[in-house]
MDAnalysis code that builds the backbone (N, CA, C; Angstrom):
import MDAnalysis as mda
import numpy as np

u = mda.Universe.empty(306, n_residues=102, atom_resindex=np.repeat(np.arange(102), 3), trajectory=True)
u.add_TopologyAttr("name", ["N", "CA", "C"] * 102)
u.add_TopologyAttr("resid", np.arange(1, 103))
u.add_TopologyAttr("resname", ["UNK", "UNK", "UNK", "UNK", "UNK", "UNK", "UNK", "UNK", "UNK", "UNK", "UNK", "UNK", "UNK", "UNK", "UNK", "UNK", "UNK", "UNK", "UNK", "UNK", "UNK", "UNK", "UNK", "UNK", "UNK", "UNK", "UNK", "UNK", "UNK", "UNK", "UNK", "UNK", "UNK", "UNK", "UNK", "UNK", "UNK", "UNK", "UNK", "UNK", "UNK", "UNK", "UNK", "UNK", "UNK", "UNK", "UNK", "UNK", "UNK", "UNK", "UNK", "UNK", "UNK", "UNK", "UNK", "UNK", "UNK", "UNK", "UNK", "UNK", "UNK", "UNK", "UNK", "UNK", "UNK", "UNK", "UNK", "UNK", "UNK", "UNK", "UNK", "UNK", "UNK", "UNK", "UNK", "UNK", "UNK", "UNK", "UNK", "UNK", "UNK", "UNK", "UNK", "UNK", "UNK", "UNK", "UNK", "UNK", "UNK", "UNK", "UNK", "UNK", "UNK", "UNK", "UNK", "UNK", "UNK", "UNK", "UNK", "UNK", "UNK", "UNK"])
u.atoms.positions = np.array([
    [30.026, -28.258, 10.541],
    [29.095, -27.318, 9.944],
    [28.592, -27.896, 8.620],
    [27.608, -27.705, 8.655],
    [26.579, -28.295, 7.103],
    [26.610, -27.545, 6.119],
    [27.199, -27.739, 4.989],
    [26.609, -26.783, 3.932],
    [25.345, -26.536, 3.439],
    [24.822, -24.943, 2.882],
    [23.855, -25.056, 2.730],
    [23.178, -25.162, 1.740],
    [22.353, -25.386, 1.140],
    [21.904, -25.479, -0.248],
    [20.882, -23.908, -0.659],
    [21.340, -23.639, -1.821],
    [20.757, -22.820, -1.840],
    [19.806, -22.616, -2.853],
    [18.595, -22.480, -3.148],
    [17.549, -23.180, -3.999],
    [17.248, -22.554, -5.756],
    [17.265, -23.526, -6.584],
    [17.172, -22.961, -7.711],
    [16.253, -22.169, -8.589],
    [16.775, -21.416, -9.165],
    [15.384, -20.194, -10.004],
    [14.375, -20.768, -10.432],
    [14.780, -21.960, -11.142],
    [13.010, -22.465, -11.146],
    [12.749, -23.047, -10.311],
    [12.775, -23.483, -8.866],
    [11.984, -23.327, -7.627],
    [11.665, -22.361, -7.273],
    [12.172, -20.410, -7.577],
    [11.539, -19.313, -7.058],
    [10.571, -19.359, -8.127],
    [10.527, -19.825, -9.485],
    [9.765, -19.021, -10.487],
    [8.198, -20.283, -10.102],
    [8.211, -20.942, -9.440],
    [7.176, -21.913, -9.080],
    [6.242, -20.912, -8.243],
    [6.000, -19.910, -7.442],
    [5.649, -18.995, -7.048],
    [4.526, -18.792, -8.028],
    [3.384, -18.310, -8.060],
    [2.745, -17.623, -9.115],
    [2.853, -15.984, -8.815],
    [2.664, -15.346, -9.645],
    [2.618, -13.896, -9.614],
    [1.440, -13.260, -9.481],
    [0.683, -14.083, -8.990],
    [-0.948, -13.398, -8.289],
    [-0.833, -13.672, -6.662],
    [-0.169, -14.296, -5.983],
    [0.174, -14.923, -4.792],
    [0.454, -13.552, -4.047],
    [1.019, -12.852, -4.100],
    [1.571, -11.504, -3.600],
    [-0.146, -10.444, -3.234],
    [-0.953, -10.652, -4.497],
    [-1.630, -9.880, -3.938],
    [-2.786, -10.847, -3.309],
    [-2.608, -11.813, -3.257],
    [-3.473, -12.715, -2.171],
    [-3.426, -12.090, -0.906],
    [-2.184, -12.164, -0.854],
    [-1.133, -11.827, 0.644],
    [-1.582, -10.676, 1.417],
    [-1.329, -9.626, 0.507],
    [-1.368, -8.159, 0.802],
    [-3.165, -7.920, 0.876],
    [-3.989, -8.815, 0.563],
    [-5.490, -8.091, -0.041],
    [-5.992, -7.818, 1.593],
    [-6.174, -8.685, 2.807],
    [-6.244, -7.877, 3.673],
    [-5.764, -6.853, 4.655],
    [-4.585, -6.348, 4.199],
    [-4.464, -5.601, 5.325],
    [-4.730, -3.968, 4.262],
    [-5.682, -3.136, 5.714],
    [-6.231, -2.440, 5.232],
    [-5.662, -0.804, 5.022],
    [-4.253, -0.663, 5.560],
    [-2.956, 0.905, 6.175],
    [-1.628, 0.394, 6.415],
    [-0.932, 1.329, 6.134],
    [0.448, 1.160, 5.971],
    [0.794, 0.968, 7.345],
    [-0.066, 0.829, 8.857],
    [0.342, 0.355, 10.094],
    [0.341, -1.036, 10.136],
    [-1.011, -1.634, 9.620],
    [-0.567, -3.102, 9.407],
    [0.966, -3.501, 9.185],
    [1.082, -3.076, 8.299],
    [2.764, -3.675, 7.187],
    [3.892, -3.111, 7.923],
    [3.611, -1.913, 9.020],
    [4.511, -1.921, 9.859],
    [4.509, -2.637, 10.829],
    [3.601, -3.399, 11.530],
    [3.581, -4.371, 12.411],
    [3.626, -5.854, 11.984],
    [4.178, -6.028, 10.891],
    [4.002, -7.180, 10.129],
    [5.278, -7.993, 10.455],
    [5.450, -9.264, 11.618],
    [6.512, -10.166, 11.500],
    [6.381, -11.652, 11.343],
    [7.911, -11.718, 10.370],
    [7.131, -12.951, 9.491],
    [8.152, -13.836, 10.816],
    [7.865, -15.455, 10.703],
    [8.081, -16.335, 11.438],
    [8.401, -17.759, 10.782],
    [9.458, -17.699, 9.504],
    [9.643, -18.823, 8.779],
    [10.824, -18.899, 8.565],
    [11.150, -20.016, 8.180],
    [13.004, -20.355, 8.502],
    [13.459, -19.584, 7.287],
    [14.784, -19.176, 7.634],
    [15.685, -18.230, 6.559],
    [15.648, -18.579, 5.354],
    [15.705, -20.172, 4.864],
    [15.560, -20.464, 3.710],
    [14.313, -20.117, 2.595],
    [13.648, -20.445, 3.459],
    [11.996, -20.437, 2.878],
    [11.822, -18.796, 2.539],
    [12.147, -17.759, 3.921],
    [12.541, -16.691, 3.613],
    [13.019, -16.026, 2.272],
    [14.111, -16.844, 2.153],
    [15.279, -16.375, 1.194],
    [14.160, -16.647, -0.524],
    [13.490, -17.553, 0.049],
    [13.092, -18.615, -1.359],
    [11.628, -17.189, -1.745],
    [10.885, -17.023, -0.895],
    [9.846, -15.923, -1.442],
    [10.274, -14.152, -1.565],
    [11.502, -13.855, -0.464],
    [11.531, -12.384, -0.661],
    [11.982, -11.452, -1.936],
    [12.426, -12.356, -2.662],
    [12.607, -12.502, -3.926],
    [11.012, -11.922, -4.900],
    [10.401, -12.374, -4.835],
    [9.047, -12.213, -5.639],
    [8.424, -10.988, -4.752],
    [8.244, -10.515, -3.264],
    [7.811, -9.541, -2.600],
    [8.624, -8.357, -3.101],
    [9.662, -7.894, -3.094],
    [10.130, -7.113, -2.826],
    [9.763, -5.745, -3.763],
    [9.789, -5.857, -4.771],
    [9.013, -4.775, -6.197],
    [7.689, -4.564, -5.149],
    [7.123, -5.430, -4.849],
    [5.442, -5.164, -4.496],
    [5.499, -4.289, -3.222],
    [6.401, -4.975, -1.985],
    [5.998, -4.225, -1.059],
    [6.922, -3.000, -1.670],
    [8.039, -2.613, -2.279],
    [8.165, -1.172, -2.432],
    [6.767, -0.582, -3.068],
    [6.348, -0.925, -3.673],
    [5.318, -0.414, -4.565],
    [4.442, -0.077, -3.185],
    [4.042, -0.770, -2.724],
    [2.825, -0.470, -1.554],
    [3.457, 0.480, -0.812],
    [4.502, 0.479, 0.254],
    [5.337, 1.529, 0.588],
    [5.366, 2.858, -0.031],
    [5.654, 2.823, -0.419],
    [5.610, 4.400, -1.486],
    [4.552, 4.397, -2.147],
    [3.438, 3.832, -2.164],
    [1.896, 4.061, -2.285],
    [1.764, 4.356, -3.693],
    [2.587, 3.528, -4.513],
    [2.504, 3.748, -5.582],
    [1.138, 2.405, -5.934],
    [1.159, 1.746, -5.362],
    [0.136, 0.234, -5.503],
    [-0.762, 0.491, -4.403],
    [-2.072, 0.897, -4.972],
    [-2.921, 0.471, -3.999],
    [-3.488, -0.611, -3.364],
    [-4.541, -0.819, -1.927],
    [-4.718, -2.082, -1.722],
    [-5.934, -2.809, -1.959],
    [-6.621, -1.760, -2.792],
    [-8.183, -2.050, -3.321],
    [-9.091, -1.869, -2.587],
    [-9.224, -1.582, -1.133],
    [-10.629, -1.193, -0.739],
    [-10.363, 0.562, -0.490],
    [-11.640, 0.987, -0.823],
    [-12.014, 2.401, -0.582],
    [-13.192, 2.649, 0.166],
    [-13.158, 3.827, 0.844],
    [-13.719, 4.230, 1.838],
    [-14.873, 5.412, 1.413],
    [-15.740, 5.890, 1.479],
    [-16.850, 6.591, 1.589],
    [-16.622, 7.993, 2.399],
    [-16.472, 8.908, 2.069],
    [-16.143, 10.049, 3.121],
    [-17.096, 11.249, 2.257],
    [-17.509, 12.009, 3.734],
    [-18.521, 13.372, 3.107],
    [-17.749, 14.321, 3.215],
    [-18.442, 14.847, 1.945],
    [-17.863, 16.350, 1.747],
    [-18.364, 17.258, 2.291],
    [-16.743, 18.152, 2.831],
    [-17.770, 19.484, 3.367],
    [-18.411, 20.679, 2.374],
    [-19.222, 21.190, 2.385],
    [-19.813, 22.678, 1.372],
    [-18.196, 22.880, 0.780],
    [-17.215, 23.305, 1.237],
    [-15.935, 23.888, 0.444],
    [-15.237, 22.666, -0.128],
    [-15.172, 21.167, 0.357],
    [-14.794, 20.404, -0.898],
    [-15.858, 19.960, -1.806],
    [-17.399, 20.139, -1.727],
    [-18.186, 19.851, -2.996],
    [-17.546, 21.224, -4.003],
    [-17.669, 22.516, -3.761],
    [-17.374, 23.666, -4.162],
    [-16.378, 23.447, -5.148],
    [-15.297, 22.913, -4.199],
    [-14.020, 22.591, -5.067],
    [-14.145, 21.684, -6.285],
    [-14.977, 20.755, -5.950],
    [-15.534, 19.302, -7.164],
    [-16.051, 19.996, -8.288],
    [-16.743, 21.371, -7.961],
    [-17.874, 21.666, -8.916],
    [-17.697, 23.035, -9.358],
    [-16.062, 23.529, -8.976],
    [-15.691, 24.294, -9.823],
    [-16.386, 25.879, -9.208],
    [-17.235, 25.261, -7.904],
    [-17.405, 26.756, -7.496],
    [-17.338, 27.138, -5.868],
    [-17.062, 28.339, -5.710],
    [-16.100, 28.726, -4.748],
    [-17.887, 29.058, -3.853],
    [-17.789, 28.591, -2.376],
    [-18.751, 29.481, -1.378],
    [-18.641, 30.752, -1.167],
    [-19.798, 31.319, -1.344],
    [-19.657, 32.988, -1.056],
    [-19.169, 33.564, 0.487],
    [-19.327, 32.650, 1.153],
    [-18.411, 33.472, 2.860],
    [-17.374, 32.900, 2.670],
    [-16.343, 32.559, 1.870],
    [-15.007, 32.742, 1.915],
    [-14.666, 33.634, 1.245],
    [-13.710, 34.380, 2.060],
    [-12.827, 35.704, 1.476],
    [-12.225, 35.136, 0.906],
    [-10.781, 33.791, 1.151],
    [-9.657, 33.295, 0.944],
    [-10.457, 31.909, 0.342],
    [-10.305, 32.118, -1.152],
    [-10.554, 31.331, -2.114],
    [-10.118, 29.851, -1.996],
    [-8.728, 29.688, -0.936],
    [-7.807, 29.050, -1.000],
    [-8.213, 28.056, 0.825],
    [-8.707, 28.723, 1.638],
    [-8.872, 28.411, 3.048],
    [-9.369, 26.777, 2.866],
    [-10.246, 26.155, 2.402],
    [-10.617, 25.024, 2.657],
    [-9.113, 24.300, 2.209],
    [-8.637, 24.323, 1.277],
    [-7.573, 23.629, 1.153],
    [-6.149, 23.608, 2.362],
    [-6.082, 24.819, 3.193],
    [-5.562, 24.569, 4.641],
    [-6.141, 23.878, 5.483],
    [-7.424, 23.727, 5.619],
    [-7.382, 22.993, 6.241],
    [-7.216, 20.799, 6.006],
    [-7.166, 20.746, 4.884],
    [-6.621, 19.764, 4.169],
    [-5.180, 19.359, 5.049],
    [-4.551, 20.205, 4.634],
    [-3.135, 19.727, 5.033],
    [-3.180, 19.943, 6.452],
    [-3.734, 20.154, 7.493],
    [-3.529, 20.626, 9.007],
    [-4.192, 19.104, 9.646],
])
């Protein structure tokens, strides 16, 4: 059996700290990153998961966004909501926001 070597901090700190979001800049939902398998020997592994790991928690728990945004229309009850005023055929002041969460 071979011993193994195991690689030194300043070989992880050779990494730059913009490299991570190279990585991450296309994928566009947290399904990507669940279908995400990597295919590199354990070492090499060992040598970058080190610098990922803060980031992908951060993305995970959606605390880090991934920079592109999307365009979506509002209905009459979320402009209403933007602008501080309620549509007159709602009884339930509150109804557009159920349907939010549903």
């Amino acid at each position: 059996m071979f011993p193994i070597r195991l690689p030194r901090q300043n070989n992880l700190n050779k990494l730059k700290e913009g490299h991570h979001h190279l990585f991450l800049s296309n994928f566009r939902s947290r399904n990507v990153l669940k279908q995400l398998h990597i295919n590199i020997p354990l070492v090499e592994a060992l040598e970058q998961i080190l610098n990922y790991v803060k980031f992908m928690k951060d993305i995970l728990s959606m605390k880090h966004r991934l920079g592109e945004f999307e365009t979506v229309d509002l209905t009459e009850g979320f402009a209403a909501m933007l602008m501080n005023k309620l549509p007159l055929q709602l009884k339930d002041p509150w109804k557009f926001y159920y349907s939010l969460l549903n």
